[in-house]
N, CA, C and O atoms as a GROMACS GRO file, in nm:
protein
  324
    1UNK      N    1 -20.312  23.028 -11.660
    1UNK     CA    2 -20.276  22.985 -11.792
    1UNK      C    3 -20.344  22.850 -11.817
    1UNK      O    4 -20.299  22.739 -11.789
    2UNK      N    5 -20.458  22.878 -11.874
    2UNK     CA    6 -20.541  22.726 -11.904
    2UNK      C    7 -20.521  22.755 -12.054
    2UNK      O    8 -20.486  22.861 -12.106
    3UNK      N    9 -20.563  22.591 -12.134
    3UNK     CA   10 -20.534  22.556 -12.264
    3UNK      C   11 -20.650  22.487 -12.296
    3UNK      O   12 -20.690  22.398 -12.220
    4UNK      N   13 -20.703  22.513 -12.386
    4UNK     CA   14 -20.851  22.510 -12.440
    4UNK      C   15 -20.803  22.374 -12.565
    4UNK      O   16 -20.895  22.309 -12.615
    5UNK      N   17 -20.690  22.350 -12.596
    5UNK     CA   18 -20.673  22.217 -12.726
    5UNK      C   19 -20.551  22.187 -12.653
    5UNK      O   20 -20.468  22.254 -12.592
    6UNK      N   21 -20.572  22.025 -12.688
    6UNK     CA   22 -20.425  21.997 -12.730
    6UNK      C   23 -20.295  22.070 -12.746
    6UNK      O   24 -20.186  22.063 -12.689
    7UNK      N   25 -20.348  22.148 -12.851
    7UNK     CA   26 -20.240  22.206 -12.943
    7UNK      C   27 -20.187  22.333 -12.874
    7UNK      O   28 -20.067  22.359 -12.866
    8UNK      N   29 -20.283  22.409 -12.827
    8UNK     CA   30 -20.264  22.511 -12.740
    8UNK      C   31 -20.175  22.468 -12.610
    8UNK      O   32 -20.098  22.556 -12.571
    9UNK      N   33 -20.176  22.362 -12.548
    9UNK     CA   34 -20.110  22.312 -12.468
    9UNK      C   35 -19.970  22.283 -12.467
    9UNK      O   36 -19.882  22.298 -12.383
   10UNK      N   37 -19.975  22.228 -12.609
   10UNK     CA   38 -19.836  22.133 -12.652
   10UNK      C   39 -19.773  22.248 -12.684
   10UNK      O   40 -19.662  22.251 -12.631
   11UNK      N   41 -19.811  22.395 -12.781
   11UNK     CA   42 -19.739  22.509 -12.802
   11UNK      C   43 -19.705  22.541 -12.663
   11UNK      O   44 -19.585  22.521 -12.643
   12UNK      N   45 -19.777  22.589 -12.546
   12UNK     CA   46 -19.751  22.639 -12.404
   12UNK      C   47 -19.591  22.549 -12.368
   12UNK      O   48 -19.482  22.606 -12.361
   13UNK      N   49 -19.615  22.398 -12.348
   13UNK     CA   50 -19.512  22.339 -12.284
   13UNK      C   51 -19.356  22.316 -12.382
   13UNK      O   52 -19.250  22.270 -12.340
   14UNK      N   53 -19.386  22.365 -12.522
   14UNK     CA   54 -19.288  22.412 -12.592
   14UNK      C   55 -19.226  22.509 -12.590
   14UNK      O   56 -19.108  22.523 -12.620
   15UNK      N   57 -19.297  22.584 -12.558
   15UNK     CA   58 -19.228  22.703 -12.544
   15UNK      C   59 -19.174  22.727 -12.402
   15UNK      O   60 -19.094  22.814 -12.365
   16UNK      N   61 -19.240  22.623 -12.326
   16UNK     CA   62 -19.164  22.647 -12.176
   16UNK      C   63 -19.018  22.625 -12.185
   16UNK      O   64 -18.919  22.689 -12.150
   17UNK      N   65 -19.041  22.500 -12.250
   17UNK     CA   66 -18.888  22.389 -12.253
   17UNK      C   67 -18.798  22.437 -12.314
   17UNK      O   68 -18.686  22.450 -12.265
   18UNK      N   69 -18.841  22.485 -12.477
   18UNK     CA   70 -18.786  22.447 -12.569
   18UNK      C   71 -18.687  22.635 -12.586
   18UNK      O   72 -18.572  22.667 -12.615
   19UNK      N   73 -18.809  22.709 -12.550
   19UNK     CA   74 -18.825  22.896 -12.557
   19UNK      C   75 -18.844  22.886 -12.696
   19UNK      O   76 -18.860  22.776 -12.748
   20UNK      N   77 -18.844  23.037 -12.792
   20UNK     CA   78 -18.911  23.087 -12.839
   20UNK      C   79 -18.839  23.059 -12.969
   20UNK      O   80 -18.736  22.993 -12.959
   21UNK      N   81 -18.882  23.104 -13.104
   21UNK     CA   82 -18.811  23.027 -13.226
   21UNK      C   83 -18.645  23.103 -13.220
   21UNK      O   84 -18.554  23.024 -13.246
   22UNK      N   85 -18.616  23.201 -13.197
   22UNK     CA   86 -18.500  23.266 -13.151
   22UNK      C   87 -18.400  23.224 -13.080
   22UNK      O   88 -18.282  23.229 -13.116
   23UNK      N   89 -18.469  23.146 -12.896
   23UNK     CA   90 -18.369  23.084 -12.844
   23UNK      C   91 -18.336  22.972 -12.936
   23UNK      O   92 -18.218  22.959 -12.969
   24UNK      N   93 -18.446  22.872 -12.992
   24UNK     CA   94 -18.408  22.767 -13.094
   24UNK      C   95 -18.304  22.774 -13.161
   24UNK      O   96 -18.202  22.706 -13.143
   25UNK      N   97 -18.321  22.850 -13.236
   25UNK     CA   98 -18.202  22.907 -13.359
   25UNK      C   99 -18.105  22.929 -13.261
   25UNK      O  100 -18.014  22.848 -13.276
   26UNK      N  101 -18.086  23.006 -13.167
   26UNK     CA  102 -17.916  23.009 -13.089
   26UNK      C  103 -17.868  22.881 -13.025
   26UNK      O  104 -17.751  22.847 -13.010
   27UNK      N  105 -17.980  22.812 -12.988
   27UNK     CA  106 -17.923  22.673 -12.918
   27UNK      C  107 -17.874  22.579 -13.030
   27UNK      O  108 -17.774  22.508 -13.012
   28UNK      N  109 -17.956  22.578 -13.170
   28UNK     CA  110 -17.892  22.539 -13.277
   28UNK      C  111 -17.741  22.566 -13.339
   28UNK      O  112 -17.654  22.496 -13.390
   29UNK      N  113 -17.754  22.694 -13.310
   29UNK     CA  114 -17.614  22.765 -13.418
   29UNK      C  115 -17.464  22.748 -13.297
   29UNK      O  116 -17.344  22.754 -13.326
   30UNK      N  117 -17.531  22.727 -13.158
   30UNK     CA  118 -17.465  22.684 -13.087
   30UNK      C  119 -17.380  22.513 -13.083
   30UNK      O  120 -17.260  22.485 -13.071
   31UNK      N  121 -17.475  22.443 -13.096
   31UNK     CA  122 -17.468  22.301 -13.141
   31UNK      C  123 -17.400  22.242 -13.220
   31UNK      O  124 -17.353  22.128 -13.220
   32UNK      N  125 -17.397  22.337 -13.298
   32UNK     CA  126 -17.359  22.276 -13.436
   32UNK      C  127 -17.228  22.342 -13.437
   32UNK      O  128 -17.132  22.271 -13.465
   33UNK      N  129 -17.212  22.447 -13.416
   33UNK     CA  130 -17.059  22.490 -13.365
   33UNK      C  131 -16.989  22.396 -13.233
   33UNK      O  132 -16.867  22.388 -13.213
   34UNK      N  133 -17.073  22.341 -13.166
   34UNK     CA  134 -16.974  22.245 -13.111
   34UNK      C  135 -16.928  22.111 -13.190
   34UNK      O  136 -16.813  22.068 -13.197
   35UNK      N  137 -17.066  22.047 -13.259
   35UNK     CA  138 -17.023  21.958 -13.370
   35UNK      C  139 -16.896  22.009 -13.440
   35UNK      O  140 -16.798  21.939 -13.466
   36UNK      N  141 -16.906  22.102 -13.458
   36UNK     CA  142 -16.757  22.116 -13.581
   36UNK      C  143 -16.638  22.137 -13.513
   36UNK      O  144 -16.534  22.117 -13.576
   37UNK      N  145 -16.630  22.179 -13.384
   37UNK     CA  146 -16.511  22.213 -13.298
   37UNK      C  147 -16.520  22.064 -13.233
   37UNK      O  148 -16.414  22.060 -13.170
   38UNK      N  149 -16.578  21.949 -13.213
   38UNK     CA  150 -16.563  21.843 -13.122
   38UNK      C  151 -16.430  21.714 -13.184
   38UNK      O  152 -16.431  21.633 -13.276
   39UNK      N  153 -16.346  21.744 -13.100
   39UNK     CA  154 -16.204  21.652 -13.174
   39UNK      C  155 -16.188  21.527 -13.071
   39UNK      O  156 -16.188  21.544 -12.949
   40UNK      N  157 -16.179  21.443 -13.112
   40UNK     CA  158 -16.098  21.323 -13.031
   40UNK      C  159 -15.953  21.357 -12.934
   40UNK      O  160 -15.839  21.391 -12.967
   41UNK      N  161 -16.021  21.327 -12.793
   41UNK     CA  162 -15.918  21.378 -12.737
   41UNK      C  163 -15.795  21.263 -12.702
   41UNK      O  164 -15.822  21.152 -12.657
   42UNK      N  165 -15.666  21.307 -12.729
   42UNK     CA  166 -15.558  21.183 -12.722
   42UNK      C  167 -15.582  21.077 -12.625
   42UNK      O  168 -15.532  20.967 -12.651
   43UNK      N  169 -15.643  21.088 -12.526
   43UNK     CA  170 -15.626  20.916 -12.428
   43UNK      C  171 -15.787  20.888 -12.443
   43UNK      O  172 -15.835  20.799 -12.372
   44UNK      N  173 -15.857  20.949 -12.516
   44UNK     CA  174 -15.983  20.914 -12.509
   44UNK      C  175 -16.025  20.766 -12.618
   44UNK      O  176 -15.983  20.784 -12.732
   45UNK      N  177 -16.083  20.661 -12.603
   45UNK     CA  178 -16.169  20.551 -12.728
   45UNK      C  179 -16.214  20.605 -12.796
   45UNK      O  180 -16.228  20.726 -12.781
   46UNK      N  181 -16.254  20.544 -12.894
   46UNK     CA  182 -16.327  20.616 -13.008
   46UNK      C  183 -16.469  20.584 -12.946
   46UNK      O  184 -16.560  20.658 -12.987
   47UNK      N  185 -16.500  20.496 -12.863
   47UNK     CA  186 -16.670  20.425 -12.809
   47UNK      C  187 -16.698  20.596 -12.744
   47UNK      O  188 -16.787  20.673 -12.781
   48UNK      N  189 -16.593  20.622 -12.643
   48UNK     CA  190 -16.642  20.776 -12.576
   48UNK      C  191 -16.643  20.899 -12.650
   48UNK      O  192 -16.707  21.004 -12.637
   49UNK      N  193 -16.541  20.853 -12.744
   49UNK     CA  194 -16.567  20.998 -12.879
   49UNK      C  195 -16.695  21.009 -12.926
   49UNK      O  196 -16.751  21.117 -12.944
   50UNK      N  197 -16.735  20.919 -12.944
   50UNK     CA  198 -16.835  20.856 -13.094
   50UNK      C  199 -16.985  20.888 -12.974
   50UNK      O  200 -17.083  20.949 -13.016
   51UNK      N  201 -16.976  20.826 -12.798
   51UNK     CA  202 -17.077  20.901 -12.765
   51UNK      C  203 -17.105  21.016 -12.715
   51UNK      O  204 -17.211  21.038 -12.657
   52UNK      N  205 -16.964  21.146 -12.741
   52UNK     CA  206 -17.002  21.266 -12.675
   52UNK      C  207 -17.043  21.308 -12.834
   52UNK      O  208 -17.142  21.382 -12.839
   53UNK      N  209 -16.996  21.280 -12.936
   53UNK     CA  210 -17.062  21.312 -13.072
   53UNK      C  211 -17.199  21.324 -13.136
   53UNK      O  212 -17.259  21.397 -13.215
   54UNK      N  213 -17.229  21.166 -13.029
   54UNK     CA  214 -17.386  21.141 -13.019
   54UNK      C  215 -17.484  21.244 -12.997
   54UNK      O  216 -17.572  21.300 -13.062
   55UNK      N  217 -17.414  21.252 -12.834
   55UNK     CA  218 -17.480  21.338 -12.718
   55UNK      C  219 -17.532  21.498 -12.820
   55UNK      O  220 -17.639  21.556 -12.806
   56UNK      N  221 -17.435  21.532 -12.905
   56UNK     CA  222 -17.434  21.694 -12.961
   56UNK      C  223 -17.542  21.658 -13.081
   56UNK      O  224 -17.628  21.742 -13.106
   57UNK      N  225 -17.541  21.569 -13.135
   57UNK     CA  226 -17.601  21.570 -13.262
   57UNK      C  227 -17.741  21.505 -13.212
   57UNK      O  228 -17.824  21.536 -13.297
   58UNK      N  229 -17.796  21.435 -13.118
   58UNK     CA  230 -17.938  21.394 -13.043
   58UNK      C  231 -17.971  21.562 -12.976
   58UNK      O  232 -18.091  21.589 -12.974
   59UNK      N  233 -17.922  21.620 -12.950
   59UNK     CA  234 -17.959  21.731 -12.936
   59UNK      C  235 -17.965  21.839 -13.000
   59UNK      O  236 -17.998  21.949 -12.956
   60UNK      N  237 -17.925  21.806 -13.134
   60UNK     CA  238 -17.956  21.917 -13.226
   60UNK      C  239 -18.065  21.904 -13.258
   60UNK      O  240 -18.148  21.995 -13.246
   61UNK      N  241 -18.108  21.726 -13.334
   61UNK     CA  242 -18.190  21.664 -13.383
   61UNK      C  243 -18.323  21.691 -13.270
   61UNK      O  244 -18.425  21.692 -13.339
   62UNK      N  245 -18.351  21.710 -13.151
   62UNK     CA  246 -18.413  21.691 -13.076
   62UNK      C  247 -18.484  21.842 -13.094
   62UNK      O  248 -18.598  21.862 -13.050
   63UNK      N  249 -18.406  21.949 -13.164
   63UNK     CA  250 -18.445  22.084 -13.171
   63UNK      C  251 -18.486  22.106 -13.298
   63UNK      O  252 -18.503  22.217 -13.348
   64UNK      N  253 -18.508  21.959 -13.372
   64UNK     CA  254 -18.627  21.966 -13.508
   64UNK      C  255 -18.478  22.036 -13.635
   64UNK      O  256 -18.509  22.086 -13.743
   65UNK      N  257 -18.371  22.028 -13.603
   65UNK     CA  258 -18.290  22.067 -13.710
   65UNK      C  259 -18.240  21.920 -13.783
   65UNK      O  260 -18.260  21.817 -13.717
   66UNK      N  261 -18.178  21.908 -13.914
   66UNK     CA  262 -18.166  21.800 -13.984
   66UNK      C  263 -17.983  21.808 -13.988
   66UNK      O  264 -17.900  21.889 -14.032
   67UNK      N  265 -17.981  21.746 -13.954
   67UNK     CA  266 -17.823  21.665 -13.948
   67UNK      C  267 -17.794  21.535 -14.039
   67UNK      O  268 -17.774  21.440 -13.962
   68UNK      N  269 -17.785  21.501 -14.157
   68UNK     CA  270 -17.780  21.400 -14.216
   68UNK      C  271 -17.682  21.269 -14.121
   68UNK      O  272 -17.622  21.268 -14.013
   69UNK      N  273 -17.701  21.191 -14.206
   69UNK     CA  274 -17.644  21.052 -14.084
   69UNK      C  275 -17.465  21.082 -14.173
   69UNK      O  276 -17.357  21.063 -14.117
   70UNK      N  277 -17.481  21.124 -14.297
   70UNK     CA  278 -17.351  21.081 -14.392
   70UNK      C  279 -17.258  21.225 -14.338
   70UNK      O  280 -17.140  21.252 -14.360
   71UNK      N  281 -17.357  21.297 -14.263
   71UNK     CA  282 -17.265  21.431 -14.268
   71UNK      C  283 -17.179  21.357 -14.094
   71UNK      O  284 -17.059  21.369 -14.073
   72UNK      N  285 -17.268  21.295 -14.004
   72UNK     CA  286 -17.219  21.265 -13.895
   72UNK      C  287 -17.083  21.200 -13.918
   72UNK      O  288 -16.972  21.240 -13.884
   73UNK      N  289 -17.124  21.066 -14.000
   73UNK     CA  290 -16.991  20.960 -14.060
   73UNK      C  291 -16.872  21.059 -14.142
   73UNK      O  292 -16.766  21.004 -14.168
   74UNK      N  293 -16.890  21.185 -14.176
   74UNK     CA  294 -16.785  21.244 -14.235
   74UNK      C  295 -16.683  21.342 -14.147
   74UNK      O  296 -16.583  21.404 -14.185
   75UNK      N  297 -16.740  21.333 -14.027
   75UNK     CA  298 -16.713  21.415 -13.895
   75UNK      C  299 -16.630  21.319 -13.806
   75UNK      O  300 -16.523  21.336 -13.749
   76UNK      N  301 -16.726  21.200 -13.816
   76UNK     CA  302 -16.610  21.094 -13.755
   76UNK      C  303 -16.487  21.060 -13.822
   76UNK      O  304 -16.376  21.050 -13.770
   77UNK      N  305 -16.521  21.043 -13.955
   77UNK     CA  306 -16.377  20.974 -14.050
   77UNK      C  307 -16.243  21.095 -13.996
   77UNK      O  308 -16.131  21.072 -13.952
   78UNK      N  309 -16.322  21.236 -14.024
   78UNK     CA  310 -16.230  21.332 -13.996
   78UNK      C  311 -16.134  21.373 -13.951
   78UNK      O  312 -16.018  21.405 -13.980
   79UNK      N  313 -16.266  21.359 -13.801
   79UNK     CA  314 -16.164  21.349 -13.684
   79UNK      C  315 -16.104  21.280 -13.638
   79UNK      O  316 -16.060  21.310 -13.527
   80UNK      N  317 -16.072  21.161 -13.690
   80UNK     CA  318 -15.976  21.054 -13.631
   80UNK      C  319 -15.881  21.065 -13.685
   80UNK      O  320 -15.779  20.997 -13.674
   81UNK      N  321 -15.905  21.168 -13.764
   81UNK     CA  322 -15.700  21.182 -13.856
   81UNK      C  323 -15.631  21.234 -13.789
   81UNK      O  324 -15.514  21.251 -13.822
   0.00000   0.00000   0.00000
């Protein structure tokens, strides 16, 4: 498996990592279903809430999907009720 461009390359090691536009979309629709199920757990800070919240939404974002910043802040206000 040799790569003749750049580009040919960067597609190869994307698709190693990342798999195919299919796994994408399930690791997405996955993600984002944890975003909406992720609640503040009773003895937990809000510093450790706020970074397992992080953790889900840097990894959505990391899979080229758009997560607005206002939709994040409306997830937090939320869940702290």
């Amino acid at each position: 498996m040799s790569c003749e461009t750049a580009k040919e390359a960067w597609n190869t090691l994307q698709e190693a990592f990342q798999g195919n536009e299919r796994t994408r979309q399930m690791q997405v629709l996955n993600l984002r279903r944890e975003f909406e199920m992720l609640r503040m757990k009773e003895a937990e800070t809000i510093k450790k809430y706020f970074d397992r919240l992080l953790a889900v939404v840097n990894k959505i974002r990391l899979l080229r999907e758009d997560l607005p910043d206002r939709r994040i802040v409306e997830k937090v206000l939320v869940s702290l009720l």
